[in-house]
N, C-alpha and C positions, 0 to 999 in steps of 0.2 A: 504493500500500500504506500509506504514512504518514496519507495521507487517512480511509482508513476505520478504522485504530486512532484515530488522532483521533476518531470519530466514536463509536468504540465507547465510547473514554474519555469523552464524554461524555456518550451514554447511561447509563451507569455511575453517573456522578456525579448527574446527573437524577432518575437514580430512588432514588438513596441521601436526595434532599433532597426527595422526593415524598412517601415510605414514608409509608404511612396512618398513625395509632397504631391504627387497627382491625384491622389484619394484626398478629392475636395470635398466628398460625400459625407466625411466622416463628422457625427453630430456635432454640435455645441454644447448643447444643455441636454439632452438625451443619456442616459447612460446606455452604451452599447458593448459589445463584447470587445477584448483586448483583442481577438484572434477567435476564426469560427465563427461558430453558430450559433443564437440566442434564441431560445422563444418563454413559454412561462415566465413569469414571475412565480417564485416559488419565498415561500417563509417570511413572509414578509414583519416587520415586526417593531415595536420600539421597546430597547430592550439595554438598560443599564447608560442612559441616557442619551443613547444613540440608536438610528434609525438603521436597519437592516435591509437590506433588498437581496435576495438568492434569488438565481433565474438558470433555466432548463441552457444546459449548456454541452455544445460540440467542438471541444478545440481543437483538432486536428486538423479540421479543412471547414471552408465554408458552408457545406449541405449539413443537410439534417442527418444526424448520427446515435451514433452512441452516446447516451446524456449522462452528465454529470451535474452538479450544482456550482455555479458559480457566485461571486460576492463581492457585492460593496456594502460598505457603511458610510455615514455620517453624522453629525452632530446636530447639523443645518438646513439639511437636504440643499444644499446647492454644493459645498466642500465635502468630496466625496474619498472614498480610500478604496481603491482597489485590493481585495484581501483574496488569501488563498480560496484553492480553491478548495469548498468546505467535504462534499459528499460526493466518492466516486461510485463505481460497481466493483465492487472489490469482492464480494461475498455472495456466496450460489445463490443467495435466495433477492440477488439485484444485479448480478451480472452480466443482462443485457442493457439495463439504462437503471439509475435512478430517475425515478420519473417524478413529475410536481406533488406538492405538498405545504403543510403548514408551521407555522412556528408557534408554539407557547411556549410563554414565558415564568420563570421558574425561578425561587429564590436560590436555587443549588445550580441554576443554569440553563442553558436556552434547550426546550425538546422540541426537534423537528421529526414530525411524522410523514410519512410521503409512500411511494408506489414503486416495488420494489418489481420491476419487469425481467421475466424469463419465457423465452422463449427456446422450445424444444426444434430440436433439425426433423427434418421429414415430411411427409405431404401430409401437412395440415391446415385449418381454415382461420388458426387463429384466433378464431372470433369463439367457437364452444370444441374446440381442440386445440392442444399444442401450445397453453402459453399459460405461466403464473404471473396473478397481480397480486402479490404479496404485501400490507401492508409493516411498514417497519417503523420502528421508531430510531433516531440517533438522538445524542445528546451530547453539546459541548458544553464544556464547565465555564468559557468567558466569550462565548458567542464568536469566535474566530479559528479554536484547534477542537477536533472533534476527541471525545475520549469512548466511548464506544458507539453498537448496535444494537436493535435486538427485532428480531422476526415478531410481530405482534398475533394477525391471522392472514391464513393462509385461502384460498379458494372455497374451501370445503367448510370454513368458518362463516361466510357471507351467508343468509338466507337463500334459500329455493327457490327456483326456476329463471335465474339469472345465466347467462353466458358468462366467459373468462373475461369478459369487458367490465373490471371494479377499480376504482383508480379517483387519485387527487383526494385526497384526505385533508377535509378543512376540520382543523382543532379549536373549542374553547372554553373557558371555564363558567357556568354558571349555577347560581345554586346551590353553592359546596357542592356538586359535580362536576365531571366533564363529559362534552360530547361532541359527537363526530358526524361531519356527513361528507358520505361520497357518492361518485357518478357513475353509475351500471347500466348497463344495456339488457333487457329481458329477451329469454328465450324467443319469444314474442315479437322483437326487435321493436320493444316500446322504450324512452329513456325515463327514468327513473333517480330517484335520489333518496341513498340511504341514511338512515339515522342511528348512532349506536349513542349508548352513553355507558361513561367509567366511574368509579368510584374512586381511584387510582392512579389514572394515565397509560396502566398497561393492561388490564382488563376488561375487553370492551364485550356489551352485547346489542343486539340490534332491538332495535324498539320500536321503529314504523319506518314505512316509506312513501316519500312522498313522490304524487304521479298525477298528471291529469284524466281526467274521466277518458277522454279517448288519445290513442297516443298521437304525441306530439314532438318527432322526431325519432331515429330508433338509440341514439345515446345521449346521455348530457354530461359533460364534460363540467370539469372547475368547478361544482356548486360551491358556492359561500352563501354562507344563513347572516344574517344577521335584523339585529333591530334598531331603528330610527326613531329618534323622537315620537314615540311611542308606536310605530309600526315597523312589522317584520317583511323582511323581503329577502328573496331567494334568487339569489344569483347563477346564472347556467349555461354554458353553452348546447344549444342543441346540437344535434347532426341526423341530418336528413330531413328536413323540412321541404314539404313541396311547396311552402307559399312561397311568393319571390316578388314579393309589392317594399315596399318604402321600409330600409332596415332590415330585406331581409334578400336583399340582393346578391350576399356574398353566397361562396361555394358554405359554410357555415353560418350561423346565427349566435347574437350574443345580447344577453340580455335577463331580463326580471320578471319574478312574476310577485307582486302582494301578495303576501302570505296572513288570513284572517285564523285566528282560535289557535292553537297551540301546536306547537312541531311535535311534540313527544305524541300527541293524540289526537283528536278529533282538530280538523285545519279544511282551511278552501282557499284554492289559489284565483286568484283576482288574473286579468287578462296580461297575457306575456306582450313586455316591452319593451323592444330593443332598446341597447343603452348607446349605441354609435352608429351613427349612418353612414361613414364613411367606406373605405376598402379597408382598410390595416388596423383592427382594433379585436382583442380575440384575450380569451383564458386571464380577463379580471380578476386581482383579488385585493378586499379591504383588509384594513386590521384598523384600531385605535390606539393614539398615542397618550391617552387617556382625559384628551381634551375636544377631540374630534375623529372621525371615522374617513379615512385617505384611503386612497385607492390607485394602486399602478395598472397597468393591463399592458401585454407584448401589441406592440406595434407594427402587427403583422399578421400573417393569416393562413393556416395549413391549408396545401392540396389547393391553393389558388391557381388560375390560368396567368396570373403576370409576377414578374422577376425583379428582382435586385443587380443592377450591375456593380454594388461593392461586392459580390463576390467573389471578382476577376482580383480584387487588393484585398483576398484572402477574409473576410468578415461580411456575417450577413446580418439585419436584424437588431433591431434597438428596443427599448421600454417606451413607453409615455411618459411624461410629466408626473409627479405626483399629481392628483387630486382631490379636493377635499368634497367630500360626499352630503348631500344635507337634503331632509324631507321638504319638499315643500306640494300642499294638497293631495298628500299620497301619493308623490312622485317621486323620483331619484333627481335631482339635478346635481349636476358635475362641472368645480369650478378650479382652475389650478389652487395648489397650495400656497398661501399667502407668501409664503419664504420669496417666491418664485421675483416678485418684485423687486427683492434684490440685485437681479439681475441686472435690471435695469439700468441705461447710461445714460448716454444726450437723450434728448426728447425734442419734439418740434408739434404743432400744428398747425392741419391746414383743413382751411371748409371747401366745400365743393358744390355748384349747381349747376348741374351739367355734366359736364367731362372734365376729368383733373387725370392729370398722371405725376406722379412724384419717384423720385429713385429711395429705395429701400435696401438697410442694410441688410446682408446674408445671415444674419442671425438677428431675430427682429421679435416685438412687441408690436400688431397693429389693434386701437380700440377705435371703433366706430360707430358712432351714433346716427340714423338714418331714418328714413323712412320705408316702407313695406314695398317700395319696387328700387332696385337698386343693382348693380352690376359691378363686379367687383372681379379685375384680371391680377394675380401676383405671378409675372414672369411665368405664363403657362399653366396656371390653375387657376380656374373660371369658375365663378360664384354668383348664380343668378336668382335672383328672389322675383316672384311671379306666381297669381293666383292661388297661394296658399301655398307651393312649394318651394324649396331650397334644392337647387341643381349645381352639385358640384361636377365640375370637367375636367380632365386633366390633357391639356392641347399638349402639353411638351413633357418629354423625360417621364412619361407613365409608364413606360415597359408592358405595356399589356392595361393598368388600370386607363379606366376610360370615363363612365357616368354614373353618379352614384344620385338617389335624392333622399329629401326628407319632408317629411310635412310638419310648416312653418305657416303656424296661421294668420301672423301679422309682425313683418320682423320689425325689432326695433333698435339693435344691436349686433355687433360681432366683437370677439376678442380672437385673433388670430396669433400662435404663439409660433413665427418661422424658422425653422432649423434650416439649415445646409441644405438637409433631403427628408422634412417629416412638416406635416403641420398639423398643427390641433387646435380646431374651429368651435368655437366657442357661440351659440347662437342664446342671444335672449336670457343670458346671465345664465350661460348652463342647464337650459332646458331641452337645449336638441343640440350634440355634438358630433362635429364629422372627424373623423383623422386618418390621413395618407401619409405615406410617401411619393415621394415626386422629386425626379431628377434632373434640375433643366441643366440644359449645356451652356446656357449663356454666364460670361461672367458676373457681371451687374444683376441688379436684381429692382424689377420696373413694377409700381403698381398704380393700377386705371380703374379711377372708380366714376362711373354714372351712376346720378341721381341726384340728391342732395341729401345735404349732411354736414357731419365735422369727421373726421380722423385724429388721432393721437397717435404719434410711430414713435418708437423708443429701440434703439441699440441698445440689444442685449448681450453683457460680456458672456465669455465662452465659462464653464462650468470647470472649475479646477478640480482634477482627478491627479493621487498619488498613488504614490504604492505603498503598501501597509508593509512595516519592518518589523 
């Protein structure tokens, strides 16, 4: 085991001293992976006064691989530490991938539970032959060097009439208990979400599952439970959804359902609502830093038909923003994390009535205040508000992403947060948000707004990232 972090640490280091200066792509304010491949956010956590971020990781090459967990911290969330990497597949019952999971926090040290994947060689279908999802617990004693493992349950531990599709274990304490829920697939090919609770941390049993009346996808990936100023909601990615209307245009779906009466027992789920209408937003997860409820999600999207060209300079795939989560009318709205204004440098405004174009830094802040028809181009990503919808385009550098919408009943704002190659659109104080990737070729970076209004543009410095000693 010490062998292959060794080795990891030094691909790491390799490619930190490689890095092209032609890899323009590479974020600002995003955290992305040193080298390879990213997706989940995994363990997310605030734990001994610093913020935790672990994410589903492929260091060896760009594609999607064999996973490991990789790590940053913070104090601030803007001053980041690149830290080892935490949790490999070192052990039979996780040596095809450690795959996503959650963190609680401990006064003996941080416990991350996750999905310990094996799959068997031979002609199998994977799906109800041929493959363990093991859940496991680790635990490190200062939230950076792990001290051990331990196999929690196995396949044959999960309830009845499930396939080998059980995975993502979200942990938390309430109650003087703990409890657990993960994402299965039914015999059935209906998605589902299970429920266990512990007395302990390592003892778990199942105690319901939640599902809707007819199925509604055949798996649901990532749940996260939680509760909001006094309302519960259930977070999930489906897979295989035949609707394909506004939010539900990707190859996957991501999103909420209200959850009314109680998860352990009797409960009714309220109408599923996507949480992002953009292309690249997938496998969310909140936690609390015990002031408010933040949320990262991979800024990306399995088994999509369009591409990343950082691949070619050896790295795929970045995080989101944090964001801070908050109820409002029974809804989720989603608005970056306050910290995030730190960011901020010069500032300018300009009003517009008509047509305005202004030049835009490559790492940027745009707020704009407007009215309900309004056109809005940033160097090849096209935002057109009209008849109650939000049409995003991406004219240049989409590698495949093309028209995404959302239904916007009357805008009266945007907050647009621009990276290099990522943006996260902010509609109506966080009531409808888009987020891509988009790579334009040009150097400059130009934005044209028709209609009328004000803008507010603010250069935002680049995110300082070290390496943890």
């Amino acid at each position: 085991m010490n062998v292959l972090r060794k080795d990891l640490e030094r691909l790491a280091a390799e490619a930190e001293a490689a890095r092209k200066p032609q890899d323009r792509w590479r974020p600002g304010f995003h955290l992305a992976p040193p080298v390879g491949w990213l997706n989940d956010p995994n363990g997310l956590c605030y734990f001994r006064g610093e913020y935790h971020v672990f994410y589903q990781y492929h260091p060896f090459d760009a594609a999607c691989g064999l996973k490991f967990w990789g790590h940053y911290k913070s104090r601030d969330l803007l001053a980041w530490e690149q830290c080892p990497v935490m949790l490999c597949p070192d052990q039979t019952y996780d040596l095809h991938g450690v795959y996503s999971g959650s963190a609680l926090c401990g006064e003996d040290g941080l416990y991350l539970y996750y999905t310990g994947n094996v799959k068997y060689e031979g002609e199998y279908d994977y799906i109800s032959t041929g493959r363990e999802a093991n859940t496991v617990l680790a635990c490190s004693p200062d939230g950076v060097h792990l001290s051990w493992k331990r196999l929690l349950m196995r396949n044959q531990d999960y309830p009845a009439g499930l396939t080998l599709h059980v995975r993502d274990p979200k942990v938390w304490a309430q109650d003087g208990k703990y409890y657990m829920v993960q994402g299965a697939r039914t015999k059935e090919d209906a998605g589902v979400v299970l429920v266990f609770e512990s007395p302990d941390r390592f003892q778990w049993r199942h105690i319901n599952t939640i599902q809707t009346p007819e199925s509604f996808g055949y798996m649901w990936e990532c749940p996260d439970l939680f509760e909001l100023d006094g309302q519960w909601f259930l977070l999930v990615c489906p897979q295989g959804l035949t609707e394909k209307g506004p939010g539900m245009e990707n190859v996957y779906a991501c999103g909420y359902f209200p959850l009314y009466g109680d998860f352990r027992g009797a409960y009714e789920l309220g109408p599923f609502v996507p949480l992002d209408y953009g292309f690249d937003f997938y496998a969310p997860q909140s936690f609390t830093d015990g002031k408010r409820r933040l949320l990262f999600g991979w800024l990306g999207m399995p088994d999509a038909e369009y591409s990343n060209p950082t691949a070619a300079f050896g790295w795929q795939n970045c995080l989101t923003v944090p964001r801070e989560l908050r109820c409002q009318d029974g809804r989720l709205v989603m608005v970056p994390a306050r910290e995030l204004e730190g960011l901020r440098e010069t500032a300018r405004e300009v009003r517009f009535s008509g047509r305005l174009t202004a030049d835009v830094p490559e790492t940027a802040e745009i707020g704009i205040t407007c009215g309900d028809r309004l056109s809005l181009e940033l160097s090849g990503l096209l935002l057109e508000a009209s008849d109650g919808v939000l049409t995003l385009t991406v004219r240049e550098g989409g590698y495949g992403r093309e028209v995404r919408h959302a239904p916007v009943e009357r805008l009266r704002s945007l907050r647009i947060l621009a990276d290099t190659s990522a943006a996260e659109i902010f509609v109506n104080g966080g009531e409808t948000v888009l987020t891509t990737r988009w790579y334009p070729e040009t150097a400059g970076r130009t934005l044209t707004l028709s209609g009328e209004g004000s803008a507010e543009i603010w250069t935002l410095r680049k995110m300082p990232v070290t390496i943890y000693e």
